[in-house]
C-alpha positions in Angstrom: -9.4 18.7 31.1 -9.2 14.6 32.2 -11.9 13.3 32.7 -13.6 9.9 34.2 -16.7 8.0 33.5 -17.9 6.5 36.2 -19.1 3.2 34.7 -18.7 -0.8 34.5 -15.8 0.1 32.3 -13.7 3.5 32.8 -12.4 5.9 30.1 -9.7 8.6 30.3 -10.3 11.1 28.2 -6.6 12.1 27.0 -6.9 16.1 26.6 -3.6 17.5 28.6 -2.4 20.7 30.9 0.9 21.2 31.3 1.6 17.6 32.8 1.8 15.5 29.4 3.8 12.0 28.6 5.4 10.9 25.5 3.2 8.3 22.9 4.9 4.9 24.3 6.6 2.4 22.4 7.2 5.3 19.5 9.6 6.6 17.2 10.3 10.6 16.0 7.5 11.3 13.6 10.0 13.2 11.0 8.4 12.6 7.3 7.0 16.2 6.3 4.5 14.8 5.9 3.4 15.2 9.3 3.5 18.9 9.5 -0.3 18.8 9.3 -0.6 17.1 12.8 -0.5 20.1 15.0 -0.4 21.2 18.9 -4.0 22.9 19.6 -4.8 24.9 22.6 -8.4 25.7 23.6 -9.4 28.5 26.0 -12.0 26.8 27.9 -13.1 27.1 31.9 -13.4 24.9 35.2 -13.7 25.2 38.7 -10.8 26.8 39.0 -11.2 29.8 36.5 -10.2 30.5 33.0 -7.3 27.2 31.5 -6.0 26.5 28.7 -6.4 22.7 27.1 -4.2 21.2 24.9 -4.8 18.5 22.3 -3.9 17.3 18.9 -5.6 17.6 15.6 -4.8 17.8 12.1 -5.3 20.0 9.3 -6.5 18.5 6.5 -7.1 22.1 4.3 -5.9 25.7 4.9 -9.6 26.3 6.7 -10.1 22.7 8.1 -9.2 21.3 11.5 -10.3 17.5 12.8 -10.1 16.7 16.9 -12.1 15.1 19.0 -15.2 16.6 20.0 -14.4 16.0 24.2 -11.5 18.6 23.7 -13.8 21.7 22.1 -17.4 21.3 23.9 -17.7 23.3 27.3 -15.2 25.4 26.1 -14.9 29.3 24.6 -14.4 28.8 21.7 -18.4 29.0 20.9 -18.4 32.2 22.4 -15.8 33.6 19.8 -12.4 33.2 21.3 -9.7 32.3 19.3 -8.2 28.5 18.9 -4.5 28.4 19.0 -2.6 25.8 16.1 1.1 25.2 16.6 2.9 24.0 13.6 6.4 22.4 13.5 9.1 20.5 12.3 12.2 18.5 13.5 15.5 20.3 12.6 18.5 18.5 11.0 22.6 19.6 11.1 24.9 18.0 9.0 28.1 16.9 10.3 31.2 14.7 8.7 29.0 11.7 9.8 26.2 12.4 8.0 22.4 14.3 8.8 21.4 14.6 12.5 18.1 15.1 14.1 19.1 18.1 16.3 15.4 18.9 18.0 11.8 20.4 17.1 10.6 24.0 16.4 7.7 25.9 16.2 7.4 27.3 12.2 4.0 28.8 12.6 1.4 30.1 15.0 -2.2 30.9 14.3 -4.9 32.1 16.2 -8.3 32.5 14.4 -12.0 32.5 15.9 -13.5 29.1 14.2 -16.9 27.3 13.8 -17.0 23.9 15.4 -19.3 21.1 13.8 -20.1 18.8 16.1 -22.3 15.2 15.9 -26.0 15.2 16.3 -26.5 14.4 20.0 -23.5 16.4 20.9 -23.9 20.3 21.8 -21.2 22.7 23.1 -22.7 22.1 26.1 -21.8 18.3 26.5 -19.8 17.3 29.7 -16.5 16.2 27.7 -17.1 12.2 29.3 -20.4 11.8 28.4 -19.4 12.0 24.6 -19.9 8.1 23.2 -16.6 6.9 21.0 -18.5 7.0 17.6 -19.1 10.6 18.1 -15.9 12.1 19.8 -15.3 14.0 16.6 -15.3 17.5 15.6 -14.5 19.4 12.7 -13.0 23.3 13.2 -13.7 26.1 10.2 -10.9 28.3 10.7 -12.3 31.7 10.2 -9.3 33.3 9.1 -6.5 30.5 6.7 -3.7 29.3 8.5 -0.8 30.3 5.9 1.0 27.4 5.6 3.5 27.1 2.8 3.0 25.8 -0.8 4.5 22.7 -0.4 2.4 21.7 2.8 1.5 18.4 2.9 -2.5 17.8 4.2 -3.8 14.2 4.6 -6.1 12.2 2.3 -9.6 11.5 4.2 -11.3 8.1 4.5 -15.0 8.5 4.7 -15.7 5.2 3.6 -16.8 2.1 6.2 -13.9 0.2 7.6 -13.3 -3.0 8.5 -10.1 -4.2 10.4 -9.3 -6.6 7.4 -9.5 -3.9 4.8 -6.3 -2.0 6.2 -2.7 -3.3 6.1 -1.6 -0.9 8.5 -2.8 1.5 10.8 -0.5 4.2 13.3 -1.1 7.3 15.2 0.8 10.5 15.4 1.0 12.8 18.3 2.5 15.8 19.4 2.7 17.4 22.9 3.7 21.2 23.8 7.2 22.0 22.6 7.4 23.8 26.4 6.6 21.1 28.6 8.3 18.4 26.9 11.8 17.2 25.5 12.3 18.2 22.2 13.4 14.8 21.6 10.1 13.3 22.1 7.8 16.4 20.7 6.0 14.7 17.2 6.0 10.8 17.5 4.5 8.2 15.7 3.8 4.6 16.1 1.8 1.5 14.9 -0.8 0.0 15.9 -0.4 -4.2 16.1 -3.6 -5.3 17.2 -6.3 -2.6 16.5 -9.8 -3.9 15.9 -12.6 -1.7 13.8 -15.9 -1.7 15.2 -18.0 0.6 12.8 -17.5 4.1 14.0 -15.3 3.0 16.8 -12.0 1.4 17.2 -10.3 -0.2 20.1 -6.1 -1.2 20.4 -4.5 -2.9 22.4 -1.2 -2.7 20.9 2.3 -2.7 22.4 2.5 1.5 21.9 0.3 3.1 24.2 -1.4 6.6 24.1 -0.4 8.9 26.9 -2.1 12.6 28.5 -2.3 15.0 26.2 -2.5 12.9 22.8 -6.5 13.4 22.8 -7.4 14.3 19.3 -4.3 13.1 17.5 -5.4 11.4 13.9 -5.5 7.6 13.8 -4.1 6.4 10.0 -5.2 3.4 8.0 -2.7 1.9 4.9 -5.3 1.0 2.4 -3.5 -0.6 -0.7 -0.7 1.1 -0.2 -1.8 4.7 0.4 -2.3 6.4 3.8 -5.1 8.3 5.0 -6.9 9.9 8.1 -9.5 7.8 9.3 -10.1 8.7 12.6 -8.9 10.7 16.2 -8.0 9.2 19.4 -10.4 9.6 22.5 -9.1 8.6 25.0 -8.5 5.2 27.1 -11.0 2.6 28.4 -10.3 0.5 31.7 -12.0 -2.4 33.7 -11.1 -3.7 36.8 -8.9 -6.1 34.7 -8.0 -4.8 31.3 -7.2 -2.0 29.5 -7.5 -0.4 25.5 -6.7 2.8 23.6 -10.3 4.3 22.2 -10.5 6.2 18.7 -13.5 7.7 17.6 -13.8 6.5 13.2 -16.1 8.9 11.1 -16.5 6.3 8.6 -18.8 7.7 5.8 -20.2 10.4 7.9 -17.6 12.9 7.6 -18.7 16.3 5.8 -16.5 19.0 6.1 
């Protein structure tokens, strides 16, 4: 599900198969907090037949899932078919030296039928790289409630404008299939040094790098010392000379 546009400037959209990387420059993404970034996978179709896709999003309510809008259009999920949410956790031992990180595991599968909201402009119908930056956003009704446990964790939305000098900080958390990838390297997080807000876009060229398969995965903005979910990464752009991770920012549109 990679895409091209062919254009003065080139973007790679960053939905995955089974070939996926690692976030760069990153570290294990362990808070709990986390839990609510999860592993999707989309039935969807191509020249080759029936294929699965694989992105990020987050859950942000029992019945409410954000990604970006290039990983759900063109695919079956508007014909009824189930969407696939993977939750999980790092696992710890303890040993006479302390707590140790021993890998990541699954805790939860769901599948459930959903309703996908999409932009104006935007259809289920769109070709995945024709969808512009500001609207590369979807949001997924679960039809059925994922049933995560009572001390679940779901981020705080921002649907306010942003402006780069607003937020003190601002990282990204991915995750990539626990079967195609070590379990070392499963959920990571990292921040984002020199991100720059442009309305209902945002464009980074930081030192950490997003990677195939981390389309989708929420972008997060410290705002007076509290954290919350202000956009999803699309992908990256590219000229002949330059390069820069893309995000797509709702800003005060977002109604879920």
């Amino acid at each position: 599900m990679k895409n091209i546009v062919q254009s003065a400037v080139f973007l790679v959209l960053f939905s995955g198969s089974c070939h996926v990387l690692a976030l760069t420059s990153s570290v294990a993404a362990e808070d709990m907090g986390y839990r609510a970034v999860v592993q999707i996978a989309i039935p969807a179709y191509d020249s080759d037949g029936d294929v699965t896709g694989y992105c990020n999003g987050t859950l942000i309510s029992k019945n409410t899932l954000v990604t970006a809008a290039h990983c759900v259009v063109s695919s079956h999920l508007f014909q009824g078919q189930p969407i696939k949410i993977e939750v999980g956790q790092y696992r710890y031992r303890e040993t006479p030296n302390g707590i140790i990180r021993t890998g990541y595991a699954t805790t939860l599968r769901h599948s459930t039928p959903v309703t996908v909201q999409l932009r104006p402009g935007v259809s289920p119908t769109s070709p995945p790289n024709r969808i512009s930056p500001e609207n590369d956003y979807a949001i997924l009704k679960l039809q059925n409630e994922i049933p995560v446990p009572a001390d679940f964790i779901f981020p705080t939305v921002w649907n306010q404008n942003l402006t780069t000098s607003m937020q003190s900080q601002a990282f990204v958390v991915t995750i990539n299939p626990v079967a195609y990838i070590s379990t070392s390297d499963t959920k990571r997080m990292a921040s984002l040094n020199s991100i720059q807000f442009l309305g209902n876009s945002a464009k980074s060229t930081s030192g950490s790098r997003l990677e195939a398969g981390d389309s989708g995965a929420p972008l997060f903005v410290v705002i007076q010392g509290r954290t919350y979910l202000a956009g999803v990464v699309k992908g990256r752009a590219q000229t002949a000379f330059s390069n820069w991770d893309v995000f797509s920012i709702w800003s005060t549109r977002f109604q879920p």
